[in-house]
VOGU-3710 file (C-alpha; in Angstrom, 3 decimals, decimal comma):
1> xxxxxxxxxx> 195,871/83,678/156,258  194,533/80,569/155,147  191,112/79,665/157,298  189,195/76,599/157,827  186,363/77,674/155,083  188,624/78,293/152,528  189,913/74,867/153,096  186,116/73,130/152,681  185,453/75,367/150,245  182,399/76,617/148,118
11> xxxxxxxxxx> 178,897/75,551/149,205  178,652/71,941/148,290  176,602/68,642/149,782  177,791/69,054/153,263  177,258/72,519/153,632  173,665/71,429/152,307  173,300/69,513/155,255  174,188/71,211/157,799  171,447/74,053/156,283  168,760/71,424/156,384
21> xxxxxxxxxx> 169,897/71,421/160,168  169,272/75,097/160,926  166,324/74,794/159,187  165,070/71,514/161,337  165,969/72,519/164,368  163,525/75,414/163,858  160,862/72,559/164,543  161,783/72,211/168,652  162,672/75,376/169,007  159,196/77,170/167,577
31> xxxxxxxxxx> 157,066/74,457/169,081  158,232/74,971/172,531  158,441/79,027/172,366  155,423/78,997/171,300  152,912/76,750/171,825  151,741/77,849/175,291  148,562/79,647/173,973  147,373/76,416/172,584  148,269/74,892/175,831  146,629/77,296/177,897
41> xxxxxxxxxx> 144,052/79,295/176,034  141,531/81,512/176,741  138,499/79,499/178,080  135,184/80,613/179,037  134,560/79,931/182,425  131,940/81,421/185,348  131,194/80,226/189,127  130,011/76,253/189,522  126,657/75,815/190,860  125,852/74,255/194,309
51> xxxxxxxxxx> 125,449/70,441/193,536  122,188/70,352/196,073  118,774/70,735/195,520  117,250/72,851/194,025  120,435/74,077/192,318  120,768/70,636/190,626  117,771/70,522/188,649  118,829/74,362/187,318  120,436/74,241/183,800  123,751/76,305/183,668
61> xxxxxxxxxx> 122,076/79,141/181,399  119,366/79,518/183,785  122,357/79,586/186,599  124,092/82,100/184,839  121,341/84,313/184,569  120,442/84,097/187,803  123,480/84,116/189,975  126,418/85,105/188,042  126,862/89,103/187,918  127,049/91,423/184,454
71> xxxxxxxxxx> 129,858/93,167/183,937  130,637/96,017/181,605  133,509/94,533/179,753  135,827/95,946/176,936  133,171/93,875/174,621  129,947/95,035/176,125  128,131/93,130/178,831  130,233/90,033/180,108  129,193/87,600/182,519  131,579/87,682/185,611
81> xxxxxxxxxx> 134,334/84,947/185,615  135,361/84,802/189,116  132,523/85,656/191,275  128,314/85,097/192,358  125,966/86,046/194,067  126,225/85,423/197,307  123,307/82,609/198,559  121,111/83,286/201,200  119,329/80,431/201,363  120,358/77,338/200,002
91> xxxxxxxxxx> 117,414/75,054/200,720  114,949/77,616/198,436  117,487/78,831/196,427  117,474/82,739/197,625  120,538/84,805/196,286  121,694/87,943/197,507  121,574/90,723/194,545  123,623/93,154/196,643  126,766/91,295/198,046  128,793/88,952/195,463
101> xxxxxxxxxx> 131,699/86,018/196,751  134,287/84,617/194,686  134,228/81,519/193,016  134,902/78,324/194,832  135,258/76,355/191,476  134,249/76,954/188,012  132,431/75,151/185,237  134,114/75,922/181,797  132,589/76,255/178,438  133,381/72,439/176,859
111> xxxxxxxxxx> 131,723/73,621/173,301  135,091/75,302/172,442  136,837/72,388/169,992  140,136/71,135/171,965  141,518/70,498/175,173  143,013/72,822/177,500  145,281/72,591/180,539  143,221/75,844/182,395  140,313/73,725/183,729  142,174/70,554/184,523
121> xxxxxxxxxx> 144,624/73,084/186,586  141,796/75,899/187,291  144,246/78,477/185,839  141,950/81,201/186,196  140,972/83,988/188,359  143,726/84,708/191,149  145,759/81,771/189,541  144,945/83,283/185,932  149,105/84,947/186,458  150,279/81,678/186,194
131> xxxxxxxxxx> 149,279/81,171/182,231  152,033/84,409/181,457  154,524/82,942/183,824  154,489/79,274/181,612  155,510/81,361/178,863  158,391/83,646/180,455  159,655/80,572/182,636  160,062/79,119/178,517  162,381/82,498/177,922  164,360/82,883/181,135
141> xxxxxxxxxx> 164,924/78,697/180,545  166,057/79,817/177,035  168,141/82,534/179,016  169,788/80,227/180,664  170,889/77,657/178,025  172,088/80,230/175,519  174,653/81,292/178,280  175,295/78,059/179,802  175,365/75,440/176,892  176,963/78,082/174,969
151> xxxxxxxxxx> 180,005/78,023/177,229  179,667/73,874/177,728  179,899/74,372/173,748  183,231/76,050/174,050  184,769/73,250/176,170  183,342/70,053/174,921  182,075/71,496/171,514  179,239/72,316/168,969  178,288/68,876/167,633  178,786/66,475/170,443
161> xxxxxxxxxx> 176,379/69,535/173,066  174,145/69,821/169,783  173,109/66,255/170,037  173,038/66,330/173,772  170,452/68,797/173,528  168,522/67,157/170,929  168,571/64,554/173,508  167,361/66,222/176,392  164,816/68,332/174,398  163,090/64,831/173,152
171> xxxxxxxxxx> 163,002/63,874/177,492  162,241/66,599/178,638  159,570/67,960/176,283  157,943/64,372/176,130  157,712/63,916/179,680  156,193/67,393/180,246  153,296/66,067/178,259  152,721/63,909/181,588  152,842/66,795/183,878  150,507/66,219/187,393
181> xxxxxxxxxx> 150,866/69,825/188,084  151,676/73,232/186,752  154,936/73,506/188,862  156,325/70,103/187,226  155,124/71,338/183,717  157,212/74,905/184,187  159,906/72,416/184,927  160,213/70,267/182,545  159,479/73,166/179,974  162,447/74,960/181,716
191> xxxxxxxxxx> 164,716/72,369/181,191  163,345/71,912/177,554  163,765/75,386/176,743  167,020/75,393/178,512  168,397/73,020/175,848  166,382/74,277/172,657  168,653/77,248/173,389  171,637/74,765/173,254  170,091/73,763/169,808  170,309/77,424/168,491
201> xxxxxxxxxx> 173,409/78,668/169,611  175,437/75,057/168,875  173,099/74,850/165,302  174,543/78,482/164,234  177,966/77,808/165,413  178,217/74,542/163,170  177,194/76,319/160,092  179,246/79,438/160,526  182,513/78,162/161,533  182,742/76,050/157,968
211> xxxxxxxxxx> 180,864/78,010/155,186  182,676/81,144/153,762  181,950/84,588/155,116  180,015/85,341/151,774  177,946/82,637/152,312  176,917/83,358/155,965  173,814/85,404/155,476  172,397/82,130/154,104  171,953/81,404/158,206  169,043/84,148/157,953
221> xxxxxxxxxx> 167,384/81,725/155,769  167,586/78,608/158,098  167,060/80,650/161,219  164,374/83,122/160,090  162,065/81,679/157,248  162,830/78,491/159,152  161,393/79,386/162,137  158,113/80,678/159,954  157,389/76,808/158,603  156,780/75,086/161,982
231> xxxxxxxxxx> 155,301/78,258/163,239  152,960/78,437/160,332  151,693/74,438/161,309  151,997/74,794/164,468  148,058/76,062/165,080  146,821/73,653/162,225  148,526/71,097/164,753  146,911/72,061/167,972  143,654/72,073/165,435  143,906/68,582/164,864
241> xxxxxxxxxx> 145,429/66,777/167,831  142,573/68,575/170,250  144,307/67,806/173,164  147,239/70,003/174,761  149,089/66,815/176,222  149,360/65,491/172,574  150,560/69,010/171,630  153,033/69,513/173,790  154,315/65,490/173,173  154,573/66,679/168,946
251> xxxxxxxxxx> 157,060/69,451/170,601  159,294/66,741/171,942  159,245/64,285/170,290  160,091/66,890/166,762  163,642/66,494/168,025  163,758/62,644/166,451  163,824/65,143/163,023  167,691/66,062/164,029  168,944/62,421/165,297  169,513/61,099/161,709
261> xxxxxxxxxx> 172,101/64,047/161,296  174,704/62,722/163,919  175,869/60,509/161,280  176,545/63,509/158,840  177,501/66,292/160,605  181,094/66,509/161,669  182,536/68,743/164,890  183,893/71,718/164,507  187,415/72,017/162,730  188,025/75,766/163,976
271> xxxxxxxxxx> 186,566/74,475/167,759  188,862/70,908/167,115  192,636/72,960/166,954  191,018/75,810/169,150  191,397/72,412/171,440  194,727/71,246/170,533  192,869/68,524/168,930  194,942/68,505/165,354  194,470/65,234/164,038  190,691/64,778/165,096
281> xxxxxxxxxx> 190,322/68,298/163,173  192,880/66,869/160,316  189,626/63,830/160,020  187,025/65,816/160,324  188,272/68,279/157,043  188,891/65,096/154,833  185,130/63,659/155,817  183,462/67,280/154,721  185,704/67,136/152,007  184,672/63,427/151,098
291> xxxxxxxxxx> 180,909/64,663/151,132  181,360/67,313/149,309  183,209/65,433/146,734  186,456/68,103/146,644  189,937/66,999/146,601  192,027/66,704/149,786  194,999/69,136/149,890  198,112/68,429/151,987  196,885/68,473/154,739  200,392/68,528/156,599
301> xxxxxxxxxx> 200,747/71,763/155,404  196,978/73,096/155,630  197,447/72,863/159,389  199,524/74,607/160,362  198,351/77,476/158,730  194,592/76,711/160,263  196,407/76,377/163,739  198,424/79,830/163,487  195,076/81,402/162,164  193,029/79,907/165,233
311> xxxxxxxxxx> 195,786/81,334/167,742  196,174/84,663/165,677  192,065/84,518/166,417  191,914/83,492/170,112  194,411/86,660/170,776  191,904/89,091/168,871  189,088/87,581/171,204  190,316/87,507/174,393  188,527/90,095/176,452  186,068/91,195/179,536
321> xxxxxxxxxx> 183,666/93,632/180,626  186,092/95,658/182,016  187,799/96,779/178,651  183,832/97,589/177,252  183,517/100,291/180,241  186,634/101,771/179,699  185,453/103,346/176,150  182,802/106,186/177,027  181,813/106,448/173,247  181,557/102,446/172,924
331> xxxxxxxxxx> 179,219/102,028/176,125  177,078/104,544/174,975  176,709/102,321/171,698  176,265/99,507/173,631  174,012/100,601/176,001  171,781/101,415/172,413  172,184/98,279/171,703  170,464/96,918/174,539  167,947/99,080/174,673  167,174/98,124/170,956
341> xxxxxxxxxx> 167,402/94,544/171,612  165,197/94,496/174,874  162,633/96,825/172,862  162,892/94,540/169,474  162,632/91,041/170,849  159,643/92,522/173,784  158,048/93,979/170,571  158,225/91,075/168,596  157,277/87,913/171,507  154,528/90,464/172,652
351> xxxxxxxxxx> 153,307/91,062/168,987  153,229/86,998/168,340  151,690/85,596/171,274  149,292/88,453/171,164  147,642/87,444/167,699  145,931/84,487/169,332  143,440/87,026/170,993  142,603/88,476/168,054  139,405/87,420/166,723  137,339/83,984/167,761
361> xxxxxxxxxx> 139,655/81,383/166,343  143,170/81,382/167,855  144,116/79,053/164,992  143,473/81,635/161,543  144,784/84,311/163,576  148,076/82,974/164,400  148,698/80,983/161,351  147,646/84,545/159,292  150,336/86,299/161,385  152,598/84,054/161,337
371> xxxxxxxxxx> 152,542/84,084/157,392  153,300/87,715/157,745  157,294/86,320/158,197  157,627/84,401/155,074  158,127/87,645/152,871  159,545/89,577/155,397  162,437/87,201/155,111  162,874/87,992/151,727  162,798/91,534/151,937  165,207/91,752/154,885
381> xxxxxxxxxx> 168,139/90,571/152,545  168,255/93,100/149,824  167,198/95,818/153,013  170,668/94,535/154,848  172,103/94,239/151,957  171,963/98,288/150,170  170,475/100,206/152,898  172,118/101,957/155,409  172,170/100,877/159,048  171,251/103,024/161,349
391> xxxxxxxxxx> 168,063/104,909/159,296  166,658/101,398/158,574  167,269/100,199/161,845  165,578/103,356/163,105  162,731/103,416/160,473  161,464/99,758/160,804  160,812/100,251/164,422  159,236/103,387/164,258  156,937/102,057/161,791  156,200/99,145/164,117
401> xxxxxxxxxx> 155,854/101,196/166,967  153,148/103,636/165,003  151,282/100,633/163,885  150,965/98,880/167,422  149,563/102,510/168,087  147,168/102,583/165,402  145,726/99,306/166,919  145,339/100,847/170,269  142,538/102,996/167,986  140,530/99,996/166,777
411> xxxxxxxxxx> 137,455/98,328/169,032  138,445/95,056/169,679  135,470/93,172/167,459  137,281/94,949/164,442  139,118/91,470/163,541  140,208/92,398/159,937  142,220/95,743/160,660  143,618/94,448/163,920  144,939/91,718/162,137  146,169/93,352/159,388
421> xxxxxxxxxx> 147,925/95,965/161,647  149,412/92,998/163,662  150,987/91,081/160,621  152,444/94,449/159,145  154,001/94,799/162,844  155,335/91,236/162,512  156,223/92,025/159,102  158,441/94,994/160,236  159,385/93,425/163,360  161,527/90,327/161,199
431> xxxxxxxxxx> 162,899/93,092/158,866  164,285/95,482/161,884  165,499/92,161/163,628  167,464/91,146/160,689  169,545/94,704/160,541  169,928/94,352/164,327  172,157/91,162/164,228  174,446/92,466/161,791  174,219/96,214/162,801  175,952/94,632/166,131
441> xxxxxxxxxx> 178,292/92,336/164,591  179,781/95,862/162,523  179,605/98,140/166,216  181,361/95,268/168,255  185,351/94,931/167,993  186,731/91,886/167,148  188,056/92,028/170,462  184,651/91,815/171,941  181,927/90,367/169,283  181,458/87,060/170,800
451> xxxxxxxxxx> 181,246/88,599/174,344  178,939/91,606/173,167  176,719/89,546/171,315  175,938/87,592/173,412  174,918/90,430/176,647  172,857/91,808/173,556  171,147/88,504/173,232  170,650/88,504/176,834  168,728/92,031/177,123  166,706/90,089/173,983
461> xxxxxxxxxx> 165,680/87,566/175,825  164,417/89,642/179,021  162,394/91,053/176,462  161,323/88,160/175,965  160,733/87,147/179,266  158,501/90,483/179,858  156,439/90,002/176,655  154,075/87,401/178,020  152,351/89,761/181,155  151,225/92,206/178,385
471> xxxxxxxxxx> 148,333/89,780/178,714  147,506/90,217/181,994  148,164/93,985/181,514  145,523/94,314/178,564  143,024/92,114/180,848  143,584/94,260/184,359  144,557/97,840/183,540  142,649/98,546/179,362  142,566/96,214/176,477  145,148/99,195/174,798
481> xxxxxxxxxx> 147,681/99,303/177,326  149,343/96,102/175,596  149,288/97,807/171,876  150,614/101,341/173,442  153,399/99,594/175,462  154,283/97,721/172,141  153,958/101,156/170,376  156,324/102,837/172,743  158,951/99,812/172,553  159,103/100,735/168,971
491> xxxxxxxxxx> 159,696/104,099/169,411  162,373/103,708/172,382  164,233/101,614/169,964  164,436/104,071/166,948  165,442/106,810/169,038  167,855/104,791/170,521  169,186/103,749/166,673  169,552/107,513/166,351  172,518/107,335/168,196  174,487/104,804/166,931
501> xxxxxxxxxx> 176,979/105,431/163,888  176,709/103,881/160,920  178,740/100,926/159,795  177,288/100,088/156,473  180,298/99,913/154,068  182,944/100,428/156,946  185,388/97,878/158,136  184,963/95,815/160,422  186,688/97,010/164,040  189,252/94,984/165,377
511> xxxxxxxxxx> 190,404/97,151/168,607  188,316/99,328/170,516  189,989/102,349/169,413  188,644/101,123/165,431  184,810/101,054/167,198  184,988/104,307/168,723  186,084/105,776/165,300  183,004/104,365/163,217  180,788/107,100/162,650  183,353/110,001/163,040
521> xxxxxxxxxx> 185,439/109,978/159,582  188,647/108,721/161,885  189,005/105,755/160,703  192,126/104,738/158,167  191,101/101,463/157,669  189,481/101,152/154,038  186,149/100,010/153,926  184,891/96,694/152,978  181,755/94,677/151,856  178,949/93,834/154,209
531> xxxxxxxxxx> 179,929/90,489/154,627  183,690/89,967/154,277  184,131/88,775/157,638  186,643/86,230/156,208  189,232/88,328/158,233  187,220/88,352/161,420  185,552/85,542/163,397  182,637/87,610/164,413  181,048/84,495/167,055  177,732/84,329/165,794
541> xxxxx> 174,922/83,901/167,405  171,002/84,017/166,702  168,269/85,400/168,362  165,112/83,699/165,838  162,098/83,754/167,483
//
């Protein structure tokens, strides 16, 4: 039955544009995930000195020295942070060596290049927690949108809630640069994250619903070595600007990159008679067509074809939780698939933000990590493309989860091999994310792909949410307790792949009964290739970092 991509066509100048989308709208969307460690980095910082005599004519090394207590820190001796010696006498300056009080208020080391939101909001010591939470309130906000925009989507469609987004992302992120407080900066940066999600979900819906199915891995390129450009400048930018409110303004404001394309980019055909809306869909076809320079069939014909195909679709899709729980062999695959998801994307956020403690500079050691992506990008298609599902799937995050483990080995002054061992974990990490999206696209049913996806991409993004603690874990329990957590992620997630069947050659279920076959040699369907999804409309979604 004829569909709306065999109607546009073969890749041509629209379908060009709509890829320069998915690749710009990597721009918001990296710079708000993950620009809170430039935000709020890790600044040196130790108890203030009294401001009256004699402790005003003291110099701050000869304070330290004096009042602040040693500790025996993962790195050797480290002055305290958060506490001094108590004073006994502040007209001669006595301190008591036995008995130490916490800090008051803090003097930070201003030799580090850069400005930092930590001392103008004293974001250390007891309020130190509140540096992880800026980055998981970014992930639960990004929670939110991908559920809620992605149903606004559905009702008022892709293009018109894309540009809404865009919108709102340019306000909100813009104004957060303005913040008075941490509590209004978590809320803007909610509500910006909120709608970057809207920019992902809408972005990915645009380009699948009009490019053939053949052509649809091409969305790994826009989403994943997308996502590694911005990411790559992203520390060179923070480098440069010096100042976090400027930083997280260039996060905003990189929406203005996607206006221009609201005079290109056309709504959704497949969402347009989904709607009833015929005729706007009929216009929208002959302006792709126009762009791409292709002749316009007859149209009269051409939809009512499209239209039967869209309702023959809408049956296929229409189902609930309910019908998931009543298959005891599918909910064992899908719980899998939520363990692998929660384990991947917790792996991967944890693995990221992590690399800007590696080392003195933040800035080499992200951007080095971050380059780790670019081939792993280009592996991942050929490795989705021949190898099977389930070992791959399996492999990858073993090999992620021994390397996290390795690093729980090293001293933390041995820069180089942590490093190294934290790009090849990145490296792995974009490889075993790649086979995830598809390896659930093949175990979901027709029936239940959209839905399934996207209660996968949900566990993803509580991984997400959990990532940014590991932190605060490393700091308060052992500097390895982050790597080993990482390391056992990994290898909850293989052993979880274990269990799935494969799917790599099979057809694509429609029913549940078709799902609970894969894997068991019950299935009469003949097999197809990995991507012939022309038959299916498997509701994509994307999870890019």
């Amino acid at each position: 039955m004829l569909d709306v991509s065999d109607v546009v066509g073969d890749l041509g100048w629209y379908h060009a544009a709509v890829g320069a989308l998915t690749v710009l709208r990597a721009f918001p969307t990296s710079w708000t995930l993950l620009v809170v460690p430039f935000i709020v980095p890790d600044v040196e910082h130790w108890c203030s000195k009294p401001q009256a005599a004699p402790f005003n004519n003291w110099t701050e090394q000869q304070w330290k020295e004096t009042a602040i207590p040693l500790l025996n820190g993962s790195l050797g001796l480290q002055y305290d942070s958060c506490n001094s010696y108590a004073i006994l006498d502040e007209m001669s300056g006595l301190l008591d060596g036995s008995k130490i009080e916490p800090c008051q208020s803090w003097t930070f080391n201003e030799s580090v290049p850069g400005s930092s939101a930590v001392p103008e909001w004293n974001l250390v010591c007891s309020n130190d927690w509140q540096r992880s939470a800026m980055q998981s309130v970014v992930f639960v906000g990004s929670l939110v949108g991908a559920l809620c925009i992605g149903l606004l989507s559905d009702r008022f469609g892709r293009r018109f809630m894309f540009f809404v987004s865009t919108l709102a992302v340019i306000v909100f992120g813009s104004a957060a640069a303005g913040s008075p407080s941490v509590t209004v900066f978590n809320a803007l940066r909610f509500c910006s994250s909120m709608c970057v999600a809207g920019i992902q979900t809408t972005a990915a819906a645009l380009f699948t619903e009009i490019v053939r199915a053949r052509h649809r891995m091409l969305l790994n390129v826009g989403f994943s070595l997308g996502f590694t450009l911005p990411t790559l400048l992203l520390p060179g930018l923070a480098y440069l600007l010096e100042s976090w409110k400027l930083l997280q303004l260039s996060a905003g404001v990189s929406g203005i990159l996607l206006l221009p394309f609201l005079f290109i980019v056309q709504e959704s055909p497949r969402w347009l008679i989904s709607r009833h809306k015929e005729y706007e869909a009929q216009k929208a076809i002959k302006k792709i067509l126009k762009i791409n320079r292709k002749p316009i069939p007859d149209m009269e014909c051409v939809m009512k074809e499209l239209v039967e195909k869209v309702k023959l679709d809408a049956k296929l899709t229409s189902t609930g939780p309910a019908e998931i729980l009543r298959h005891s062999r599918f909910r064992a695959n899908t719980a899998c698939l939520f363990v692998i998801w929660f384990c991947d994307n917790f792996f991967m956020y944890a693995t990221a933000l992590s690399s800007v403690h590696i080392g003195n500079s933040p800035f080499i050691s992200f951007a080095l990590s971050a380059a780790a992506e670019i081939p792993a990008g280009l592996v991942s298609f050929p490795v989705v493309r021949y190898l099977k599902r389930r070992r791959s799937q399996s492999v990858f995050l073993l090999l992620a989860g021994v390397a996290a483990i390795a690093t729980s080995l090293l001293p933390l002054d041995d820069f180089w091999l942590r490093l190294c061992l934290n790009m090849t974990c990145r490296f792995i990490l974009v490889i075993s994310a790649a086979v995830k999206w598809v390896y659930t696209m093949e175990i979901f049913p027709t029936a239940a792909r959209g839905f399934g996806f996207s209660c996968c991409f949900t566990m993803g993004r509580i991984g997400g949410i959990v990532a940014p603690f590991m932190r605060d874990l490393g700091k308060h329990v052992h500097f390895t307790a982050p790597s080993l957590a990482m390391g056992a992620a990994g290898v909850l997630g293989a052993t979880c792949a274990c269990f799935l069947p494969e799917t790599q050659g099979a057809a694509l279920p429609d029913t549940f009964e078709e799902a609970d076959a894969l894997g068991t040699g019950r299935s009469t369907r003949y097999s197809v290739e990995l991507n012939d999804y022309d038959k299916k409309d498997e509701g994509l979604k994307t999870d890019s970092v």
